[in-house]
N, C-alpha and C positions, 0 to 999 in steps of 0.2 A: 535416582538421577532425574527423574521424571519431575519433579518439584523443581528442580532448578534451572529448567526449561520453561515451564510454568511461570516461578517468578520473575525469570528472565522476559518472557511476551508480557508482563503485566507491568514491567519496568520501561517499556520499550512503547509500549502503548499507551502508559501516563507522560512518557517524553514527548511521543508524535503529539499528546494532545497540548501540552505545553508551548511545544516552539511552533505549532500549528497557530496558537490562537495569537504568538507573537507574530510571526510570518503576515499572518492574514492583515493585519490592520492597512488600510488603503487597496488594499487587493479585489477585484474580483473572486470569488470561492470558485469560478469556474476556470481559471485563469491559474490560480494556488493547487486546486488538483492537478492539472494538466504537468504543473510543474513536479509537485512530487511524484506523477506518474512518469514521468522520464527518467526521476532520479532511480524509483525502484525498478525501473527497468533495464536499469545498466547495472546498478547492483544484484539482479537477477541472473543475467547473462553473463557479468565477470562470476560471480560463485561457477555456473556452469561450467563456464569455458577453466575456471583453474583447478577443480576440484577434479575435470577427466572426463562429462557429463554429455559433451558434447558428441562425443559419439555415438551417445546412446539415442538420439533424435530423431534418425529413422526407424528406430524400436516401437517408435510411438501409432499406433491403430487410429483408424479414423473416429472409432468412438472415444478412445482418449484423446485425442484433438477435440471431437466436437463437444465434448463436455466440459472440458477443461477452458473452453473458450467460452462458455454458454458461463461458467462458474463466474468468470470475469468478469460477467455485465453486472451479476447485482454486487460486485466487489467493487468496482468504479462506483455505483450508484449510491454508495456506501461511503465513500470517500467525497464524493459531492454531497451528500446530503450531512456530512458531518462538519465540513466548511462553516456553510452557512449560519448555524447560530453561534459560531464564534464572532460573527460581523452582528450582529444582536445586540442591541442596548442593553439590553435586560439581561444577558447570559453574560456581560463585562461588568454587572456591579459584584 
């Protein structure tokens, strides 16, 4: 079952880079994160809230807070930095 997980993120991550590089044209790449950072943010919190998840919230310790936020930064930074050479002359031939 594990494989099909697998090429499930590998199907999902050739799409983000797809409609990512259509999205971008005219865009700022900081402007384009920001936006698909709202979208997986609501898509994060509805899974929560309907899967039952949400009560488990104050389970969470402050090291699992504070790493799980610390995890964030270079997942944004990663997301910015993957924008940008879709705006790239050379990365559209």
């Amino acid at each position: 079952m594990w494989w099909t997980y697998a090429l499930l993120s590998a199907l999902f991550a050739a799409l983000t880079a797809i409609l990512a590089k259509i999205g971008i044209k005219g865009v700022d790449s900081n402007l384009a994160t920001a936006v698909r950072t709202v979208v997986i943010l609501v898509l994060a919190w509805g899974i929560v809230f309907f899967r039952g998840g949400l009560a488990e919230v104050h389970t969470l310790s402050r090291t699992n807070l504070l790493f799980l936020g610390l995890s964030g930064w270079p997942r944004g930074c990663r997301g910015s930095f993957t924008l940008r050479p879709c705006k790239s002359a050379r990365f559209r031939r």
